[in-house]
N, CA, C and O of each residue as an XYZ file, in Angstrom:
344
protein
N       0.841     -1.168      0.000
C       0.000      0.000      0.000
C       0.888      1.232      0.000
O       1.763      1.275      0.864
N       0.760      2.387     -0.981
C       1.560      3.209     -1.291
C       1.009      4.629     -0.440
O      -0.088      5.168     -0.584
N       1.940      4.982      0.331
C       0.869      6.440      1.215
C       0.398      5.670      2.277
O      -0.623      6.034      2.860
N       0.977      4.679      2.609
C       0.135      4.296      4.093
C      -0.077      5.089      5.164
O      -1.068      4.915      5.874
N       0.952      6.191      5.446
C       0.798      6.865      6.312
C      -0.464      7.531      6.304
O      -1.205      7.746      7.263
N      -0.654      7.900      4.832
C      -2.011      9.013      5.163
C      -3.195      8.107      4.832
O      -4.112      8.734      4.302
N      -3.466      6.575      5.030
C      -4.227      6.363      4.965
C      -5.083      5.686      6.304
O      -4.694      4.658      6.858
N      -6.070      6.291      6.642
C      -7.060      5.491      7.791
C      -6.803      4.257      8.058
O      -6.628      3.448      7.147
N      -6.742      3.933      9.278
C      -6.347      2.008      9.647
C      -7.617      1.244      8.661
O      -7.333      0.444      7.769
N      -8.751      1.565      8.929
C      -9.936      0.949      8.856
C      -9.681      0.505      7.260
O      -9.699     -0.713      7.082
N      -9.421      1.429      5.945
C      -9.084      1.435      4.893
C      -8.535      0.755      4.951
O      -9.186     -0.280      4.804
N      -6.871      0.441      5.202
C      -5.941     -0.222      5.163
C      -6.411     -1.904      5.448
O      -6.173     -2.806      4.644
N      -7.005     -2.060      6.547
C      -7.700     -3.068      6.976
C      -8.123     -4.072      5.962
O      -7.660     -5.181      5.693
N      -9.182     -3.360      5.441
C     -10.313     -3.963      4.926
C      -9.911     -4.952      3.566
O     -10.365     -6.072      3.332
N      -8.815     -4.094      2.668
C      -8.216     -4.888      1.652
C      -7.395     -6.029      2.126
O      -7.259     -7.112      1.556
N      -6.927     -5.686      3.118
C      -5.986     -7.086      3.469
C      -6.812     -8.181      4.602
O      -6.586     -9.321      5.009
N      -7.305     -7.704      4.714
C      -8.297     -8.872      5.706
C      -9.308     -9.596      4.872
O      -9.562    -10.754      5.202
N      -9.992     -9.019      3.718
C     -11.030     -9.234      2.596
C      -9.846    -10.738      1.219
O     -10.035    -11.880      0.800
N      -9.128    -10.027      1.134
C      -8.331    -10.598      0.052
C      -7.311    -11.729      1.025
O      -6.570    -12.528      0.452
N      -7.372    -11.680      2.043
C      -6.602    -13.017      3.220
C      -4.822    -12.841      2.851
O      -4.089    -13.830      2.821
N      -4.400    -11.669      2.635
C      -3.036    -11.935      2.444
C      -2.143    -12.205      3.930
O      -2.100    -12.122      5.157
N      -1.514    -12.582      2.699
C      -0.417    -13.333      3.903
C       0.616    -12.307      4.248
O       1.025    -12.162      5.400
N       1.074    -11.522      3.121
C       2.005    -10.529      3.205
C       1.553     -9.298      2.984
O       0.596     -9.250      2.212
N       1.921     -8.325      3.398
C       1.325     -6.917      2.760
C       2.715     -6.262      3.374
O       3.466     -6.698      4.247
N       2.788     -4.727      2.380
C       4.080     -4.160      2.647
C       3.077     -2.828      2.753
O       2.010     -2.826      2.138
N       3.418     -1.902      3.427
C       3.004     -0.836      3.553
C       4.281      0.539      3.678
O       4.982      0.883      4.630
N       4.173      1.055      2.313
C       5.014      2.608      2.400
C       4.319      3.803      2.440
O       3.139      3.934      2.114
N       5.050      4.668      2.838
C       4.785      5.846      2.947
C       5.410      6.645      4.298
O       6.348      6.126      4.904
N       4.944      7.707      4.661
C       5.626      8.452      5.797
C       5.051      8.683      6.790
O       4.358      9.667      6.531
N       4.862      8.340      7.984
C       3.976      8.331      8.843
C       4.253      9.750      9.971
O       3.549      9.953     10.960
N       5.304     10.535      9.594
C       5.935     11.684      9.900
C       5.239     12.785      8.884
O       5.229     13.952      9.276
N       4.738     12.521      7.779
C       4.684     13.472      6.874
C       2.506     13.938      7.075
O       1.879     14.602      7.899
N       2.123     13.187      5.908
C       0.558     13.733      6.206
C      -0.197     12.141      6.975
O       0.129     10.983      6.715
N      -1.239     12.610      7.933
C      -1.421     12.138      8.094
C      -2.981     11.900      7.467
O      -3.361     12.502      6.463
N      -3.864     10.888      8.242
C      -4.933     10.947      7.548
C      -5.802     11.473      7.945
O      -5.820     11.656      9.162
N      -7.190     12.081      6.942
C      -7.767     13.336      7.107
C      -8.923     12.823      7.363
O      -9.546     11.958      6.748
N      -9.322     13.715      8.820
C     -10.906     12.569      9.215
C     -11.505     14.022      9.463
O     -10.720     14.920      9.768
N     -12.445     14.206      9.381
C     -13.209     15.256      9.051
C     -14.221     15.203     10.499
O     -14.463     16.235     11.124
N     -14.657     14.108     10.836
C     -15.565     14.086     11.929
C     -14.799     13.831     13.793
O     -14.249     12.873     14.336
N     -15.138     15.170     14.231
C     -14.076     15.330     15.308
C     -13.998     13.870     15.984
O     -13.004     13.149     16.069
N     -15.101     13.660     16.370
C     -15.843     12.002     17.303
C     -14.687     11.118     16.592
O     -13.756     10.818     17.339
N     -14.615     10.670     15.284
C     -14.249      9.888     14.990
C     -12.381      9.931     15.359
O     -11.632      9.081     15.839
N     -12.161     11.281     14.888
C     -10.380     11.473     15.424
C     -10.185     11.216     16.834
O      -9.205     10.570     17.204
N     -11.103     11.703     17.715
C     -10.518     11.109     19.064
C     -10.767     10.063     19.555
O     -10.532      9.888     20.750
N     -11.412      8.891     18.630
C     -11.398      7.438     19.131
C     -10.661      6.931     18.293
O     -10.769      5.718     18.111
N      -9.324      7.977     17.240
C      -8.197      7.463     17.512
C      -8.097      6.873     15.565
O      -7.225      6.189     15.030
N      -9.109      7.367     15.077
C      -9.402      7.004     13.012
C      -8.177      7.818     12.206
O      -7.715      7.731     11.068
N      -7.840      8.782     13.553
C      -6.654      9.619     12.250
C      -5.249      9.312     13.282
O      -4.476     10.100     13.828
N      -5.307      7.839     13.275
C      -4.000      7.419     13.162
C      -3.722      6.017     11.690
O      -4.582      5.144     11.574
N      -3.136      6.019     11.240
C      -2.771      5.061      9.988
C      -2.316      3.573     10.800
O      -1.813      3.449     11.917
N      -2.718      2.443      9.728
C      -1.861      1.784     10.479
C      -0.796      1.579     10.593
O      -0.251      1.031     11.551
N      -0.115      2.152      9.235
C       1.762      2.330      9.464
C       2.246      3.482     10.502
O       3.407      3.797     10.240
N       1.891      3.963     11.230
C       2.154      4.957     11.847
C       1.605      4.042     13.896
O       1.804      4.454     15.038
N       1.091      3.083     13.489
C       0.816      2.934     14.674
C       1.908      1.730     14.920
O       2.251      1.395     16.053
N       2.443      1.084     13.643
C       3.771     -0.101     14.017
C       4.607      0.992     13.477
O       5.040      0.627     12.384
N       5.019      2.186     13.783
C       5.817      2.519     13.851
C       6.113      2.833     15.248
O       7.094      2.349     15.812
N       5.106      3.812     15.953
C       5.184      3.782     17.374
C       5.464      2.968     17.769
O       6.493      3.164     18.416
N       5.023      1.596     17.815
C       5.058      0.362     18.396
C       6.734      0.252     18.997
O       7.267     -0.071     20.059
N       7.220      0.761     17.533
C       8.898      0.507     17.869
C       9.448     -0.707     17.612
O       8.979     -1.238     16.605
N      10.388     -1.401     18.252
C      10.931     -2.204     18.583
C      10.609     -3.588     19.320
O      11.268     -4.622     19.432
N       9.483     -3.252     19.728
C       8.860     -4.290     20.549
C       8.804     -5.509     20.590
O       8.778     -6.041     19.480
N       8.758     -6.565     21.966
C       9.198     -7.860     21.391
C       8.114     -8.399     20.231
O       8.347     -9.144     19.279
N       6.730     -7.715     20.668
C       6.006     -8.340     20.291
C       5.605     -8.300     18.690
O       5.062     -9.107     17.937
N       6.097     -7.064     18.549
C       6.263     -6.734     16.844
C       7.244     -7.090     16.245
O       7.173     -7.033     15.017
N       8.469     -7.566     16.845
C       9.676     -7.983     15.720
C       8.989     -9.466     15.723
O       9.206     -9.796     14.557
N       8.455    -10.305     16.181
C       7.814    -11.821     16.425
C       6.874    -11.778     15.054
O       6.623    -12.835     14.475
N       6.469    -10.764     14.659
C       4.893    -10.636     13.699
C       5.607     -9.442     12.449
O       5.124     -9.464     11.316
N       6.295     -8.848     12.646
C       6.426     -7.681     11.674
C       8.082     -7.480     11.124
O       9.025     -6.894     11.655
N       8.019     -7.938     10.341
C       9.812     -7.396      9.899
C       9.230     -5.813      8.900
O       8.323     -5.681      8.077
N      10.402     -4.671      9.551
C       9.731     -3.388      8.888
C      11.272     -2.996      9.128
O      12.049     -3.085     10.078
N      11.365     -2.315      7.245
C      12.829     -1.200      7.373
C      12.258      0.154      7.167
O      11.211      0.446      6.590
N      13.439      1.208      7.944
C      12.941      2.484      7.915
C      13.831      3.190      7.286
O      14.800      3.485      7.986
N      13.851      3.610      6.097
C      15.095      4.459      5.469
C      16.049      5.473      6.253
O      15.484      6.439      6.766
N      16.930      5.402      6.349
C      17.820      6.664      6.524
C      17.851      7.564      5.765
O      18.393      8.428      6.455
N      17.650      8.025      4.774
C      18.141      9.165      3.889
C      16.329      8.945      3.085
O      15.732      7.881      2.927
N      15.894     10.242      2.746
C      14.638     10.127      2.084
C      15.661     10.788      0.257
O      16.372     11.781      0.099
N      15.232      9.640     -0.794
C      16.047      9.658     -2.166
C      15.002     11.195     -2.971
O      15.247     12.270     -3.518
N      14.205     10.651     -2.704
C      12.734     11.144     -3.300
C      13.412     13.102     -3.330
O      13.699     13.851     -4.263
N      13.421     13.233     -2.187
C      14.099     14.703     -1.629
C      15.097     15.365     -2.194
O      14.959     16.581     -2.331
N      16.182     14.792     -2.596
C      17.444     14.790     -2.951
C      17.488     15.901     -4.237
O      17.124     15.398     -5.300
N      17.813     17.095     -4.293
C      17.686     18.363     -5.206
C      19.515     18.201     -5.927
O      20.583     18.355     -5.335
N      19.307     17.925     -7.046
C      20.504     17.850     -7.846
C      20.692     19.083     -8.837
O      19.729     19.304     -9.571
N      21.762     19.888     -8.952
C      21.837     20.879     -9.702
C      23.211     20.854    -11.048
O      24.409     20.688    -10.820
N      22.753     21.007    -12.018
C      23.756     20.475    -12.891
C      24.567     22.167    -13.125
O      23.802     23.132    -13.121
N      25.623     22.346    -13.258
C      26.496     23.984    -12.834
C      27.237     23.747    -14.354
O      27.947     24.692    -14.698
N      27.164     22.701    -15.221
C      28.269     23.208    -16.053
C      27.639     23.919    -17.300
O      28.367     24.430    -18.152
């Protein structure tokens, strides 16, 4: 899933629980936008968190390295402003 960060858990959910995968990879930036919930009720029971953003918090945990192998880039490529001078 591309943009996971800005996308709603519930969204995210539904394709991979519906279709029974076994694997799913989820990118995007969970630092950058997040996802946009319009109905206050719904943000504070917690809809405008993503689910890549919530195994990111997670961290390190025993219980997530057991269930989740996840890499986090060092350097964002995407960013990278090249200027040609000759």
């Amino acid at each position: 899933m591309d943009e996971a960060g800005r996308c709603p858990e519930p969204k995210c959910l539904v394709p991979i629980i519906s279709s029974k995968a076994e694997q799913v990879v989820l990118i995007g930036d969970h630092m950058q936008l997040r996802p946009i919930i319009k109905c206050k009720e719904a943000a504070e029971l917690g809809m405008d968190t993503s689910l890549f953003e919530r195994y990111a918090r997670m961290g390190t945990s025993e219980k997530l390295e057991k269930n989740v192998k996840f890499t986090m880039l060092e350097h964002q490529y995407s960013m990278v402003i090249s200027f040609d001078c000759a």
